[in-house]
C-alpha positions in Angstrom: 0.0 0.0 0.0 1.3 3.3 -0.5 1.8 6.2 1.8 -0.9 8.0 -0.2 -2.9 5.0 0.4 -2.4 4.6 3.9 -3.2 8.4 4.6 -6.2 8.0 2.8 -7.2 4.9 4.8 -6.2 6.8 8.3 -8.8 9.9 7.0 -11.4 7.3 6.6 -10.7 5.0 10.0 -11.1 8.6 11.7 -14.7 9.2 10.5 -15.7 5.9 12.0 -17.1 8.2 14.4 -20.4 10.0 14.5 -19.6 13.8 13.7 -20.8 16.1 16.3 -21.5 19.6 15.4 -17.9 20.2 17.6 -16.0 17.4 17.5 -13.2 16.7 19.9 -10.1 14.5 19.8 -7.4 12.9 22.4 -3.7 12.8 20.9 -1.7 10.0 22.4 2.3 10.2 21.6 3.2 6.6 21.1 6.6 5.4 22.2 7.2 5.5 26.2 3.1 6.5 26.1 1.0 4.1 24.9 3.5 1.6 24.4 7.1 1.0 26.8 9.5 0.8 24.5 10.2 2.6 21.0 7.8 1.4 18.6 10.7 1.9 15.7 13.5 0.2 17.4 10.9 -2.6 18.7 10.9 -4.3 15.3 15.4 -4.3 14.8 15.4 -8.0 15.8 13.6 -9.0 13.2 14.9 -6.6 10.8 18.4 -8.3 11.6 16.9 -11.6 10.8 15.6 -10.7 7.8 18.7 -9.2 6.4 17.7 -5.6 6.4 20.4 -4.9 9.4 23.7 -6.1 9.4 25.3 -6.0 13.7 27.0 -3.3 12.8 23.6 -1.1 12.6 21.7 -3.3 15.1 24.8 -2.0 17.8 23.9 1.4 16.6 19.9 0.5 17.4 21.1 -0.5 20.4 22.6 2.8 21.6 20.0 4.5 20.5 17.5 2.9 22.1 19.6 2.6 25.5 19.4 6.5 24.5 15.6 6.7 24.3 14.9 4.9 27.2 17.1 7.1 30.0 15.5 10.2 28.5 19.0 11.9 27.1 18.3 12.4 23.3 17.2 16.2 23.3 16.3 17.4 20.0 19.4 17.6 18.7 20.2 14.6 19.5 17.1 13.3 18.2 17.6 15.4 15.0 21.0 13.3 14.7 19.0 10.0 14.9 16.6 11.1 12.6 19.7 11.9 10.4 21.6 8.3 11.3 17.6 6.3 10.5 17.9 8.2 7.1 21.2 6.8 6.3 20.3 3.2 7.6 17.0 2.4 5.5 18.4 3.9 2.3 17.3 1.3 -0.2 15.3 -0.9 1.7 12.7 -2.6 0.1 9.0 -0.9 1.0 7.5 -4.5 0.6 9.8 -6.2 3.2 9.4 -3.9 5.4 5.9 -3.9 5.6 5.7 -7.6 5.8 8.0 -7.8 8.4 5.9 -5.2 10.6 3.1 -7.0 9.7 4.6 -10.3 11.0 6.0 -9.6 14.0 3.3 -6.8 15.2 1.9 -9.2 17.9 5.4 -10.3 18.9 7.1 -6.9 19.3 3.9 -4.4 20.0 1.3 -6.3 21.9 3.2 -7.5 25.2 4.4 -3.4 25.8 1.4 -1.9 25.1 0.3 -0.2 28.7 -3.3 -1.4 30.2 -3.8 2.0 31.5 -3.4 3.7 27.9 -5.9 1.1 26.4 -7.9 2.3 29.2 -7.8 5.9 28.3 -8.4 5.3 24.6 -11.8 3.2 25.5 -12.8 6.2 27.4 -12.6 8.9 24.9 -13.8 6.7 22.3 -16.6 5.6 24.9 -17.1 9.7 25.0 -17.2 10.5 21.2 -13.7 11.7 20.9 -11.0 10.4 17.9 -7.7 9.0 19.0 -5.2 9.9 17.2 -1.9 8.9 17.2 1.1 11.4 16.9 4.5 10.1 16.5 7.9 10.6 15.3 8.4 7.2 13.9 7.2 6.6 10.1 4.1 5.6 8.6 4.8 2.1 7.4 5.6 1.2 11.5 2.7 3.1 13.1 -0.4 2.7 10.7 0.2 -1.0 11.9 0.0 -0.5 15.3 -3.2 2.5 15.0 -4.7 -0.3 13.6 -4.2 -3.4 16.3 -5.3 -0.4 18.7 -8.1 0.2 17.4 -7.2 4.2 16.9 -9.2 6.5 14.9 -6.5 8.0 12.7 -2.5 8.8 13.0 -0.2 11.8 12.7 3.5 9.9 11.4 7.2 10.8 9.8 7.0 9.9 6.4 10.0 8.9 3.8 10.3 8.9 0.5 10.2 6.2 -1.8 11.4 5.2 -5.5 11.0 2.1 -7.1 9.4 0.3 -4.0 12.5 1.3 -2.3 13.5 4.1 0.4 15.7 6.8 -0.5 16.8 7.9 2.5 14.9 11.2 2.4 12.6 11.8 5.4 9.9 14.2 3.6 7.8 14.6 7.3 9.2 14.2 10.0 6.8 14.5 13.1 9.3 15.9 16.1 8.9 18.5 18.5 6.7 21.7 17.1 6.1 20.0 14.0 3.9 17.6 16.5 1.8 20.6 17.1 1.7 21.9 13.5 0.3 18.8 13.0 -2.4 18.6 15.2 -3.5 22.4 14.3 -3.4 21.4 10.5 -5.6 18.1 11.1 -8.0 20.4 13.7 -8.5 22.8 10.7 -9.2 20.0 8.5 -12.1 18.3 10.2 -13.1 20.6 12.9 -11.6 19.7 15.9 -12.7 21.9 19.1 -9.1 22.0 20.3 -9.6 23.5 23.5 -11.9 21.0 24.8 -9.5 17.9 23.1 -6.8 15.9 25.2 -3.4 15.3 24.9 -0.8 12.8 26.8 3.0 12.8 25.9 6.3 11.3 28.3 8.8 13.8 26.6 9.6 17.2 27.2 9.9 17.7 23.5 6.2 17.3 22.9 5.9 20.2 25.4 4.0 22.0 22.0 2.0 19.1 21.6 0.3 19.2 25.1 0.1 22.8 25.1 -2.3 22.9 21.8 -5.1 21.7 23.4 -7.0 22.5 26.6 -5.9 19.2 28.4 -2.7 18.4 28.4 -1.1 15.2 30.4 2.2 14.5 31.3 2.8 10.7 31.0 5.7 9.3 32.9 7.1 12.8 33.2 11.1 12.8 34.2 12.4 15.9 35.9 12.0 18.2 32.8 8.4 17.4 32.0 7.2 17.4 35.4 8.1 20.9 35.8 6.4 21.7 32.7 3.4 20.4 33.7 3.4 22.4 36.9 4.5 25.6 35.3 1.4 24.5 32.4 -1.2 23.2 34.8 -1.3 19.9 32.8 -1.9 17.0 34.9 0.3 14.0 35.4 -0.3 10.5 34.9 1.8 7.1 35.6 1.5 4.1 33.5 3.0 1.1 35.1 1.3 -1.9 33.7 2.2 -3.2 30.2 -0.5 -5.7 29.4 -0.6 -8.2 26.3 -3.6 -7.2 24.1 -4.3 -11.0 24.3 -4.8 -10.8 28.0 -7.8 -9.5 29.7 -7.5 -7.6 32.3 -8.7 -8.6 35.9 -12.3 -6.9 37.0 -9.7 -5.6 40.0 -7.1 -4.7 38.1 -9.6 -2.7 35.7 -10.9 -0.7 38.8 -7.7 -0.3 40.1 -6.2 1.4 36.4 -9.7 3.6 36.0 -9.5 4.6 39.8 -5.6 5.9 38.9 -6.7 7.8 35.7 -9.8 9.3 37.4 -7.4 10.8 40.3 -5.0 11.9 37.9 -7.4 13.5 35.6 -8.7 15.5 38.8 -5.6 16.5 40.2 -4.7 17.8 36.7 -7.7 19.8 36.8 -7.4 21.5 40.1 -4.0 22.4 39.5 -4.8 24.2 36.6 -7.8 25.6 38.6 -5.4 26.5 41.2 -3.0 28.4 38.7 -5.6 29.8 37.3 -6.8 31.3 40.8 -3.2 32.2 41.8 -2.2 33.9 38.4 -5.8 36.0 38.7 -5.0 37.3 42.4 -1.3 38.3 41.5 -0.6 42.2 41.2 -0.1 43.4 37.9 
């Protein structure tokens, strides 16, 4: 399928939906959010196996994942990834790539998916919102997992292709403000109300995602995005539980994951009440 094609089919999963005459969304980063790990680098193994990778590049991964997981790839760092990625796929086969995604999806995605995220996405879907997800990684690797999610639409890097191969040229790339851009562009698009819309992110870097819509969550937060949130009034929420998709969850386990969004949802609420208050009674 091509990127066109996939776009095309992410426009029409998102007006599954009934349309209200103000429609609202909830924007879910995906690696470190909805999922533990990075939903790029989750799929090296197998792209070793199959060839794609020589050790060489999966020690690289490796780094860069060790990288992504204690928070120390700012956005220049990033940018350098983003760079190093570009270099790495450079004529890869589309097809392969695809299949392989398609393959191993269950392996690699389902067992690092957090319960409490599935939870959250029930909820706003329960409530009439789209889900979208927004992430850095590309198209071919996030449609995928939209789809065994059961999200309403995506926001993805995208690269460019010639002759069923990648070039090497990243002609989107989804970091940082362009996250925002994004979400503003797709808002225009179909009507989004994004003051009343949500948005949950682990990385400081998203900082312009949360802070385009009205409700902004702090997932995870390390040092950096924890005072952002304060200084923002966006709540803060911990996810603890990655749950296979193939495993139910427990009635108690259920209650006990709702009963830890609800209470993070309300403290998020009257802190930015509170700041609100307190920024109304300062002098001028």
């Amino acid at each position: 399928m091509s990127q066109t094609s996939m776009r095309a089919a992410s426009r029409a999963a998102s007006r599954r939906l009934p349309r209200r005459a103000h429609p609202t969304a909830a924007f879910f980063d995906l690696d470190k959010t909805i999922i533990a790990t990075s939903s790029s680098s989750a799929f090296g193994r197998s792209f070793l196996d199959e060839g794609l990778l020589t050790r060489a590049d999966a020690l690289r991964a490796a780094y860069a994942q060790f990288l992504f997981q204690v928070g120390g790839a700012d956005e220049r760092q990033t940018s350098r990834l983003r760079d190093a990625l570009s270099e790495l796929i450079e004529g890869w086969d589309v097809a392969t790539v695809r299949r392989i995604v398609a393959e191993t999806l269950h392996e690699h995605i389902d067992p690092v998916v957090y319960a409490e995220a599935l939870e959250l996405i029930r909820r706003h879907q329960d409530n009439g919102r789209d889900v979208i997800i927004v992430s850095a990684s590309v198209v071919d690797v996030v449609q995928p997992i939209a789809d065994l999610l059961g999200a309403d639409g995506i926001i993805a890097s995208e690269l460019e292709t010639d002759g069923g191969r990648y070039t090497g040229n990243v002609t989107r790339y989804v970091f940082g403000q362009a996250k925002a851009d994004a979400i503003a562009e797709l808002a225009d698009e179909r009507g989004y109300d994004l003051r009343h819309s949500y948005a949950y992110s682990d990385s400081i870097t998203d900082a312009p995602m949360l802070s385009v819509v009205g409700h902004g969550f702090a997932v995870n937060p390390d040092r950096l995005m924890r005072r952002a949130a304060i200084e923002h009034g966006w709540g803060m929420l911990r996810f603890r539980k990655p749950v296979s998709l193939g495993s139910p969850v427990t009635p108690k386990e259920a209650t006990i994951i709702a009963l830890s969004i609800g209470l993070g949802l309300a403290f998020g609420w009257w802190l930015f009440r509170t700041l609100t208050r307190y920024a109304g009674d300062r002098p001028t």
